[in-house]
C-alpha positions as CSV (number, residue, x, y, z in Angstrom):
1,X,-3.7,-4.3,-32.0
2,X,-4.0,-2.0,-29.5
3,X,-2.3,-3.7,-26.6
4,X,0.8,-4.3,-28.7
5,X,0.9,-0.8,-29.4
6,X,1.0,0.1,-25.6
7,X,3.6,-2.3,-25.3
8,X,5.8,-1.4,-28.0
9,X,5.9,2.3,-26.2
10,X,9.3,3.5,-24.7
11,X,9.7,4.8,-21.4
12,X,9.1,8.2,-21.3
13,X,8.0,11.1,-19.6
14,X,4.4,10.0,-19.8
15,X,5.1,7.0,-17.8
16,X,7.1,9.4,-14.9
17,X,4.4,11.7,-14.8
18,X,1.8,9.0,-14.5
19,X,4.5,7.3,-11.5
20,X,4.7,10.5,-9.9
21,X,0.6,11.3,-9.6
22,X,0.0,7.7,-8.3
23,X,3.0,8.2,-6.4
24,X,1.8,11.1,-4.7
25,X,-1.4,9.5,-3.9
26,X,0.4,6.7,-2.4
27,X,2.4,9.6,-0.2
28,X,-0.7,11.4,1.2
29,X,-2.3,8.0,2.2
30,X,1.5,7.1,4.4
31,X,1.5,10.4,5.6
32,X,-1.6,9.7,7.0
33,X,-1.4,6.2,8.4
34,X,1.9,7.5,10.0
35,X,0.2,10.4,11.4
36,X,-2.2,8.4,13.7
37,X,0.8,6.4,15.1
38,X,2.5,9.3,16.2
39,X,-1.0,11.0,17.6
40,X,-1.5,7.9,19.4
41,X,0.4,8.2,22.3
42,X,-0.2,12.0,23.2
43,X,-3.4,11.2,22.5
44,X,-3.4,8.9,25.0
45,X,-2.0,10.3,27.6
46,X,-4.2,13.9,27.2
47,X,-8.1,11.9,26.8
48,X,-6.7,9.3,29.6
49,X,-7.2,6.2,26.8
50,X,-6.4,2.4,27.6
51,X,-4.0,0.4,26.1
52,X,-7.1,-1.2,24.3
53,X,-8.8,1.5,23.3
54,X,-5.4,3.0,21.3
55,X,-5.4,-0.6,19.9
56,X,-8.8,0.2,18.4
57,X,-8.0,3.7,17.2
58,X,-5.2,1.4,14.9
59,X,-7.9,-1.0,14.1
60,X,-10.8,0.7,13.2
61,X,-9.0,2.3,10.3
62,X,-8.5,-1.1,9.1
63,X,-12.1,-2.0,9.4
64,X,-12.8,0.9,7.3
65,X,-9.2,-0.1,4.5
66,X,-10.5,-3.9,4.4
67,X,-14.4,-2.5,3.0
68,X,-12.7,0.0,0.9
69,X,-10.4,-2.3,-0.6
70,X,-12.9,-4.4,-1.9
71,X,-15.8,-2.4,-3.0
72,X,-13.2,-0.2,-4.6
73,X,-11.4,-2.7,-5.9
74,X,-14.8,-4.3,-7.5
75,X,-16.3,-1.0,-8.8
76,X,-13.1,0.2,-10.4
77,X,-13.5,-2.9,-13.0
78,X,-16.8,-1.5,-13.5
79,X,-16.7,2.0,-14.0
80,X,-12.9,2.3,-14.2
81,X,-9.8,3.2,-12.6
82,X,-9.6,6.9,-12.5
83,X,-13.0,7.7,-11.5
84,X,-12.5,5.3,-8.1
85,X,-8.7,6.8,-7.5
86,X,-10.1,10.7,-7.2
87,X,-13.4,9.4,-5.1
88,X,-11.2,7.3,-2.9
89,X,-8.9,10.6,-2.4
90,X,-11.5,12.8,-2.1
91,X,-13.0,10.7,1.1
92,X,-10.5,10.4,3.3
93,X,-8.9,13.8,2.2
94,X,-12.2,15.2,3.9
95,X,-11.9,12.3,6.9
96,X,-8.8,13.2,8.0
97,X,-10.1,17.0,7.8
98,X,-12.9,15.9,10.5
99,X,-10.2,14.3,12.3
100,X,-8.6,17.3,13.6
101,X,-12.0,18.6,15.3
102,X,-12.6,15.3,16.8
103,X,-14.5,16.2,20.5
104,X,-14.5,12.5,22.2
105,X,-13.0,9.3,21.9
106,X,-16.1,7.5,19.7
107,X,-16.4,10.7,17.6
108,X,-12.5,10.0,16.1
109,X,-13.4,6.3,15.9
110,X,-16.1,7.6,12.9
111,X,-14.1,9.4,11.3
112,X,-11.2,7.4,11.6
113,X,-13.3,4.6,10.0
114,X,-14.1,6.6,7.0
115,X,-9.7,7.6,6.3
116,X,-9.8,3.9,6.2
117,X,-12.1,3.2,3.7
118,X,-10.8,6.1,1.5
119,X,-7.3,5.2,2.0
120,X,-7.9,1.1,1.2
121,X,-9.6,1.9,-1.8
122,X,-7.0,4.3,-3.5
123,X,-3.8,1.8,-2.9
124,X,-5.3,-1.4,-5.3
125,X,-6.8,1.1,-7.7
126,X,-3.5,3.3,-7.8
127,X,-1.4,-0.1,-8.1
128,X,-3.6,-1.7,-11.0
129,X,-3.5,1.3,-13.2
130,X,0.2,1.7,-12.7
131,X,0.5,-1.6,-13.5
132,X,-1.8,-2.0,-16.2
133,X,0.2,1.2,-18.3
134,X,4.0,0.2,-17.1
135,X,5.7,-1.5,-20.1
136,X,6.8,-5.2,-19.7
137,X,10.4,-5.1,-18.8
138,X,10.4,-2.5,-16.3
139,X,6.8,-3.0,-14.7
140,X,8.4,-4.5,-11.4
141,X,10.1,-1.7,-10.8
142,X,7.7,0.8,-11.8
143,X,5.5,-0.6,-9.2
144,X,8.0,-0.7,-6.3
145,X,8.9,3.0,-7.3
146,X,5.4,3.9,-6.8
147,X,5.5,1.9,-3.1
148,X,8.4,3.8,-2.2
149,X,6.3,6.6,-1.8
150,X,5.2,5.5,1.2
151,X,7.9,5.6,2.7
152,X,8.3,9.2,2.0
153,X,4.6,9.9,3.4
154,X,6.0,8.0,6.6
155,X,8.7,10.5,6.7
156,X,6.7,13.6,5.8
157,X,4.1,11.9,9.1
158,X,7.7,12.0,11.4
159,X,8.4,15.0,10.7
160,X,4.9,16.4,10.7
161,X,4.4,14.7,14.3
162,X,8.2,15.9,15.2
163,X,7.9,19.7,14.3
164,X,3.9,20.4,14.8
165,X,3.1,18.0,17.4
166,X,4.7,19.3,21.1
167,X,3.9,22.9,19.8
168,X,0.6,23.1,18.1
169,X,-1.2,19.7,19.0
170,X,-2.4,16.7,17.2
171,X,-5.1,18.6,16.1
172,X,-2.7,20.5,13.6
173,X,-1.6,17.1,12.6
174,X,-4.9,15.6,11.2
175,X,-5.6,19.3,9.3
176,X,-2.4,19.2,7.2
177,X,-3.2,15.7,6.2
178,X,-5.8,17.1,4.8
179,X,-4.7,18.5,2.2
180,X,-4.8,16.2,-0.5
181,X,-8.0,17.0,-1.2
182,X,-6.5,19.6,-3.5
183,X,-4.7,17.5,-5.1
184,X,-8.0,15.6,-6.8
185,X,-8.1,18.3,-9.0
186,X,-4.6,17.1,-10.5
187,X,-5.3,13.8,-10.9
188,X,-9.0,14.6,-13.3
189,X,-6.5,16.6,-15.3
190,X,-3.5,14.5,-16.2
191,X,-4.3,11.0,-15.1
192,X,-6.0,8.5,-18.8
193,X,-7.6,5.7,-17.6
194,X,-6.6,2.6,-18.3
195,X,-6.7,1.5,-21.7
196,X,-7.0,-2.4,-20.8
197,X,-10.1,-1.1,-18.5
198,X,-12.1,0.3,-21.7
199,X,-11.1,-2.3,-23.8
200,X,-12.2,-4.5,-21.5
201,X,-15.9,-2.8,-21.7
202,X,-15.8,-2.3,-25.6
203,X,-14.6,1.5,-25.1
204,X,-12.7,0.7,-28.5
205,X,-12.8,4.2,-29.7
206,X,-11.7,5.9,-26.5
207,X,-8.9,3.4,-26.0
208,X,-7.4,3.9,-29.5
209,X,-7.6,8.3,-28.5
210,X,-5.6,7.5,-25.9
211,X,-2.8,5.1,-27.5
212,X,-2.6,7.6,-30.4
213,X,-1.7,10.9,-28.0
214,X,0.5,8.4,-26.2
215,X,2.8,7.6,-29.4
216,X,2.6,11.4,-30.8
217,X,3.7,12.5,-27.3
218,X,6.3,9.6,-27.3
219,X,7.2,10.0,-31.0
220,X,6.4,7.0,-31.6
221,X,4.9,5.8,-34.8
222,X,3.6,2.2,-34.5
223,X,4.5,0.1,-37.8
224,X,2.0,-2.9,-37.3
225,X,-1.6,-3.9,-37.8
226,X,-3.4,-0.7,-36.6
227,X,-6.7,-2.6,-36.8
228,X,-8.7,-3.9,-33.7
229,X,-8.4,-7.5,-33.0
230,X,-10.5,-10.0,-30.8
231,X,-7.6,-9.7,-27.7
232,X,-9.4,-5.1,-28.3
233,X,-13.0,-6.3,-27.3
234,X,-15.0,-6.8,-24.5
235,X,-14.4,-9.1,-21.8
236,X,-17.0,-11.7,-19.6
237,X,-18.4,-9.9,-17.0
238,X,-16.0,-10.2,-13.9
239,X,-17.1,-12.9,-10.9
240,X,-16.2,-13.2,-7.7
241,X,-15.9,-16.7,-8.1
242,X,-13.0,-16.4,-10.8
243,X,-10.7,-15.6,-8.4
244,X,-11.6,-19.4,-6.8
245,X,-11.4,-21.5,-10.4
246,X,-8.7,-22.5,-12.4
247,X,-4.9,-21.5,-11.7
248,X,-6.2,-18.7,-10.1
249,X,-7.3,-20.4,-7.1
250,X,-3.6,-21.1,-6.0
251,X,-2.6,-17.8,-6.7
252,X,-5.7,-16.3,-4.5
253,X,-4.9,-18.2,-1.5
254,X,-1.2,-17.5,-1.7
255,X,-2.0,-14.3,-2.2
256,X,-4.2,-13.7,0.9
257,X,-2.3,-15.4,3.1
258,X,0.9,-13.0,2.7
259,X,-1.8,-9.9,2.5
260,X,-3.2,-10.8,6.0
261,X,0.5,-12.2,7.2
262,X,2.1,-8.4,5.9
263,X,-0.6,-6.0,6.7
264,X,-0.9,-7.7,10.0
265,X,2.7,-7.6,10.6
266,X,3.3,-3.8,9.1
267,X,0.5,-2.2,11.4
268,X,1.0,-4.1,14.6
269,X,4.7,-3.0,14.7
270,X,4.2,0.7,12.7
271,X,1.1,1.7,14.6
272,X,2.9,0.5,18.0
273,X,6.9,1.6,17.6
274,X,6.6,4.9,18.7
275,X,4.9,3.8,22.2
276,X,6.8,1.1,22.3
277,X,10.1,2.7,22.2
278,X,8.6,5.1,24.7
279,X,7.9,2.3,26.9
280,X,11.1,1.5,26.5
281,X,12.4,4.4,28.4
282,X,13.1,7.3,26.1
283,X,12.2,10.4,26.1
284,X,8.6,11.3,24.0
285,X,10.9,14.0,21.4
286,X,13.4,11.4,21.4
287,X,11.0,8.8,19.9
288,X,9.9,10.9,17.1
289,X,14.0,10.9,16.1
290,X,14.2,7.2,16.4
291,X,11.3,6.1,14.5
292,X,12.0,8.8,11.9
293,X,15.7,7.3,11.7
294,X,14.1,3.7,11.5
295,X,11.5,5.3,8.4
296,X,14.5,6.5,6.5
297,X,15.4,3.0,6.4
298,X,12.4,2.0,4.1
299,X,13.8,4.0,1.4
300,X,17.0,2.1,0.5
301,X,14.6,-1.3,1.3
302,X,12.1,0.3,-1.7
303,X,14.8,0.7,-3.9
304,X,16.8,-2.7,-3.5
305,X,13.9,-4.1,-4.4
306,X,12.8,-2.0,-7.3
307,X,16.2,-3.8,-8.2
308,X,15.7,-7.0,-7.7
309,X,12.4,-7.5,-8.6
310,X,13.4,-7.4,-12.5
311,X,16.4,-9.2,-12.0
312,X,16.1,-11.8,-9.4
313,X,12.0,-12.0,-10.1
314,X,8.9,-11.2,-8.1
315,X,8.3,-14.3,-6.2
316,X,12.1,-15.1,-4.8
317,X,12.6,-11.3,-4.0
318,X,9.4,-10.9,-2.6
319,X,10.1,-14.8,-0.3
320,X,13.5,-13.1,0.7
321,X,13.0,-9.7,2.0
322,X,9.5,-11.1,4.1
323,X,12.5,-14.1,5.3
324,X,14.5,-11.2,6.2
325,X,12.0,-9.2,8.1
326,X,11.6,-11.8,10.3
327,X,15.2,-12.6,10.9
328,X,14.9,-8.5,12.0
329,X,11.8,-8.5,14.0
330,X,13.0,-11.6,16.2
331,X,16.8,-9.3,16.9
332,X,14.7,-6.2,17.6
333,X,12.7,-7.8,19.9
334,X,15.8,-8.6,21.8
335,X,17.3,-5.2,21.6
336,X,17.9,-3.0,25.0
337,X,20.0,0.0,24.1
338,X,18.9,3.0,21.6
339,X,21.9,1.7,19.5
340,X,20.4,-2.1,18.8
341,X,17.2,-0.9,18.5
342,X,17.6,1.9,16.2
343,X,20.1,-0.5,13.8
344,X,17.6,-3.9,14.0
345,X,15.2,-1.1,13.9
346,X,16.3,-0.2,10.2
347,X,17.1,-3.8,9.0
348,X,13.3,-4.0,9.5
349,X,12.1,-1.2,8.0
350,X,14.3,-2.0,5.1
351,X,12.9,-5.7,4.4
352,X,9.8,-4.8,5.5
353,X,9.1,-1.8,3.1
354,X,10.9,-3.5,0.3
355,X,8.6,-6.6,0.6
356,X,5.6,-4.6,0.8
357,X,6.7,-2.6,-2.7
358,X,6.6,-6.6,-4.4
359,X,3.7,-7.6,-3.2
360,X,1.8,-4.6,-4.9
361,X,3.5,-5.1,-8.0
362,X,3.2,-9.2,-7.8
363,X,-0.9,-8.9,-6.9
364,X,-2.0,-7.2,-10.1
365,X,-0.3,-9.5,-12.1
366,X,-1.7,-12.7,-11.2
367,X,-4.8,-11.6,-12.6
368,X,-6.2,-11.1,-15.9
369,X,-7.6,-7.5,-17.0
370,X,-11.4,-8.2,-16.5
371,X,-10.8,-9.0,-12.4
372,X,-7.4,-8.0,-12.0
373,X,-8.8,-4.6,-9.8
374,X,-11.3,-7.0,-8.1
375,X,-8.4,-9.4,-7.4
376,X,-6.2,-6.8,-6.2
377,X,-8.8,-5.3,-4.2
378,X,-10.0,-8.6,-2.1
379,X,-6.7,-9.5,-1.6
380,X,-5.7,-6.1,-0.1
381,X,-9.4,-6.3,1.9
382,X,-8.4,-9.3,3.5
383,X,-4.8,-8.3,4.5
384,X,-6.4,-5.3,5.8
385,X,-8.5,-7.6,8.6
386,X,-5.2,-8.8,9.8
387,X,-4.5,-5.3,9.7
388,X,-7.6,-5.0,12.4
389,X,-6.3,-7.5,14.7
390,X,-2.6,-6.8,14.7
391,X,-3.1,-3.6,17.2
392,X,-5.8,-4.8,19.1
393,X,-3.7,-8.1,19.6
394,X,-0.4,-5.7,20.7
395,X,-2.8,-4.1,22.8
396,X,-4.1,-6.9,24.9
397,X,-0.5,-8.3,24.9
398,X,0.7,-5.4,26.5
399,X,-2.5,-5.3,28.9
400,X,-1.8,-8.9,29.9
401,X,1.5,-8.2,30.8
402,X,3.6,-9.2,27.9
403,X,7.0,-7.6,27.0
404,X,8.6,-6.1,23.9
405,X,10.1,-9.5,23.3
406,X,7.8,-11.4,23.2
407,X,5.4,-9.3,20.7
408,X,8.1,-9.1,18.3
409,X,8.7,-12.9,18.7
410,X,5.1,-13.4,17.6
411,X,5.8,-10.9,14.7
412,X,8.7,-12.7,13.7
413,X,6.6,-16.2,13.3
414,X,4.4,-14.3,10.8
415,X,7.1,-13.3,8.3
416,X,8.5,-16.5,8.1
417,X,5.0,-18.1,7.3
418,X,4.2,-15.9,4.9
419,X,7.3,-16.2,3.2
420,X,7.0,-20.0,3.0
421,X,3.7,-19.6,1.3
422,X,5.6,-17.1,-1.1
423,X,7.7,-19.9,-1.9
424,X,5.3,-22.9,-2.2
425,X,2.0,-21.5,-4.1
426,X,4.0,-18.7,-6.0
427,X,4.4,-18.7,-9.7
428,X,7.1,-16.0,-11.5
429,X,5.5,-13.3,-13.9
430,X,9.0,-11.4,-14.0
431,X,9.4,-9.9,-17.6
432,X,5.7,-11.5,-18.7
433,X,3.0,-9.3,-20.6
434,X,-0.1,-9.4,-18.3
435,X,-2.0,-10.7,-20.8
436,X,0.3,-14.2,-20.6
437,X,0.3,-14.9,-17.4
C-alpha cells in the first residue's frame, strides 16, 4: 500500500529540502514575533505608550495566532496542507508590510492582528505536513529540527533590531520582515502535499504520482504489494467532537493545558525581556546584546532535544526540559548582575526552546490523519489565548508595582504545572507509525 511505501523511503535529500522550506517558514514567522519585542520599547518611548498598552501590542497578535490556528488548522484537513501554508505566509507577509507605515497606536493594533492570524496558521500546518512525510524512526527529530528554526528567526529579529533599529527606525524593521512574501513563490514550486491528506479524501491517483517521483528520486524501488488497500481510501469526515471521544479526549486536555501553560509562558517572558532587562538598568544597545546572547542559547536547547526525543521519547523529554525551564525562570527572577542574568538567562532559553521543538513534534502525533491538522490547530489556538493574557498580565504586574521577581516567580509556577500534566495524561509515540498510535 501506499503508506508502507512512504515509510519504507530512506532519508534523503527530499526529506532536507522539504525540512528546510518548512524550516524557513518557521524562520520568517520568529523573525517576526522577535521583531515586535524589540520595537516595543522604542516604540514606547517615541508614541508615549503605557505599560498596558505595550502589553496589548504583545496580545493582540495572539488574538489574531489563536483564530488562525484554528480555522487554519481545520481548513487544511479540508482542502490540504500546502494550499493553507502559502495563504497563511502570504497574509502576514503583507501584514507585517503594513506594519512599517503604521500612523497611530490603534492603526498597528490592525495590522498587528492580522501577522497574527497569518503567523498562527502556518506553524500547525507547517508542523503536520512535516510530520505527516518524516519517516518513523527519525520523525522526532525531524520536527525539533524544523522548531529550531525559530530560534534562528529570533536571532535574525536581534540582529535586525540591533543593526537597523538606533539608525533607521522600527519602521525599517517591520519592512524587512516583509519579505517572505517572496518566498510563497518557493513553496508552490517544490513543496507536495501530503500524501496522507489526499488519501485521506480519495485523491488515490495523485497520492500514488507523488510516492512514485519520491522512490525514482530516492532510488528506491518498492518490492511489495503496489495495489491500493482499504488503510489508501477515504476517511469519515473530520469532527470537532473527535478530539473529545475516545483516547483522544486525554490526550486533548493534556495537550491544551501545556499549549496555554507554554505559549503563555514563552510570550510573557520573550515579548517582555528586552524591557525588562532595560528596566533593569542597562543601557537600550546593551539589551539588544543580552537578549541576543540569551537567543543563541535556544539553539543548543533545539538540538539536545532533537536528541533526545528519539532516544529518551517525546513525553519524558518534553516533562524534563518544561521541569527545567522552570527551575530557570524562578533563578532568573532572582538574578541582579548582567552576569546572572545573562547565564539563568540562557539555561532558559535553552529548556524553553527545546521544550517548545517537542511539543510540535508530540501534537501531530496524537492524532490520526483525518483530524490530526484540526488537532494540531486547536490545540495551538488555545495556547495562543494564554499567549493573549501572558503580556497583558506582565503589564498590569508591572503597573501595580510588581518586580522582576516576582513575574518570573509566577512564570516559574507555570512550567512546573505544565510539566506535571506532561507526565500524568501523556502517552509515548517515540518510534510509532502515525497510523498506530
Amino acid at each position: 500500500m501506499l503508506l508502507q511505501r512512504l515509510e519504507a523511503l530512506p532519508v534523503g535529500s527530499f526529506h532536507y529540502k522539504l525540512l528546510v522550506i518548512t524550516g524557513l517558514g518557521w524562520l520568517f514567522d520568529a523573525m517576526d514575533t522577535g521583531l515586535i519585542a524589540f520595537v516595543l520599547p522604542v516604540l514606547g518611548k517615541e508614541w508615549g505608550l503605557s505599560a498596558g498598552q505595550m502589553g496589548a501590542i504583545g496580545s493582540i497578535g495572539l488574538v489574531g495566532m489563536a483564530i488562525g490556528a484554528v480555522i487554519a488548522g481545520s481548513i487544511a484537513d479540508k482542502f490540504g496542507r500546502k494550499a493553507v501554508f502559502s495563504a497563511t505566509v502570504i497574509l502576514y507577509s503583507i501584514a507585517t508590510g503594513l506594519c512599517a507605515i503604521s500612523w497611530s497606536y490603534e492603526s498597528l493594533l490592525i495590522f498587528r492582528f492580522f501577522v497574527g492570524f497569518g503567523l498562527g496558521g502556518e506553524l500547525p500546518v507547517a508542523a503536520t505536513l512535516m510530520s505527516e512525510y518524516a519517516p518513523t524512526n527519525l520523525r522526532g527529530r525531524f520536527i525539533v529540527l524544523l522548531e529550531s528554526f525559530w530560534g534562528v528567526g529570533w536571532i535574525a529579529a536581534a540582529c535586525i533590531a540591533y543593526l537597523f533599529i538606533p539608525v533607521y527606525g522600527w519602521h525599517y524593521a517591520f519592512i524587512i520582515g516583509a519579505l517572505p512574501a517572496i518566498y510563497v513563490f518557493f513553496i508552490r514550486l517544490h513543496m507536495p502535499e501530503s500524501v496522507r491528506y489526499l488519501l485521506s479524501k480519495g485523491k488515490v491517483e495523485e497520492a500514488q504520482k507523488i510516492v512514485d517521483d519520491l522512490e525514482m528520486r530516492l532510488g528506491v524501488k518498492y518490492k511489495g504489494d503496489l495495489k491500493v488497500t482499504t488503510d489508501d481510501t477515504p476517511t469519515e469526515k473530520p469532527k470537532l467532537k473527535d478530539l473529545w471521544s475516545g483516547k483522544y479526549l486525554a490526550r486533548t486536555i493534556m495537550l491544551w493545558i501545556v499549549w496555554f501553560g507554554i505559549v503563555y509562558s514563552y510570550y510573557g517572558i520573550f515579548t517582555w525581556l528586552p524591557a525588562i532587562v532595560y528596566q533593569q538598568g542597562f543601557a537600550f544597545v546593551k539589551t539588544f546584546e543580552y537578549v541576543l546572547l540569551i537567543t543563541f542559547a535556544q539553539l543548543p536547547g533545539y538540538f539536545c532535544a532533537a536528541w533526545l526525543v528519539d532516544k529518551l521519547g517525546r513525553k519524558y523529554t518534553l516533562s524534563l526540559f518544561l521541569c527545567m525551564s522552570g527551575v530557570a525562570s524562578y533563578f532568573f527572577g532572582q538574578a541582579q548582575s548582567a552576569e546572572l542574568i545573562i547565564f539563568w538567562g540562557c539555561v532558559m532559553s535553552f529548556f524553553n526552546l527545546g521544550a517548545w521543538g517537542v511539543v510540535y513534534t508530540y501534537t501531530p502525533e496524537l492524532y490520526p490523519t483525518a483530524i490530526r491538522a484540526m488537532g494540531s490547530g486547536w490545540a495551538a489556538g488555545v495556547g495562543r489565548i494564554g499567549g493573549m493574557a501572558a503580556p497583558l498580565v506582565v503589564g498590569m504586574m508591572i503597573e501595580a508595582g510588581s518586580d522582576m521577581h516576582t513575574v518570573f516567580y509566577m512564570f516559574a509556577s507555570v512550567f512546573i504545572i505544565i510539566a506535571v500534566a506532561v507526565f500524568a495524561l501523556g502517552v509515548e509515540t517515540k518510534q510509532k507509525n502515525l497510523e498506530n498510535i
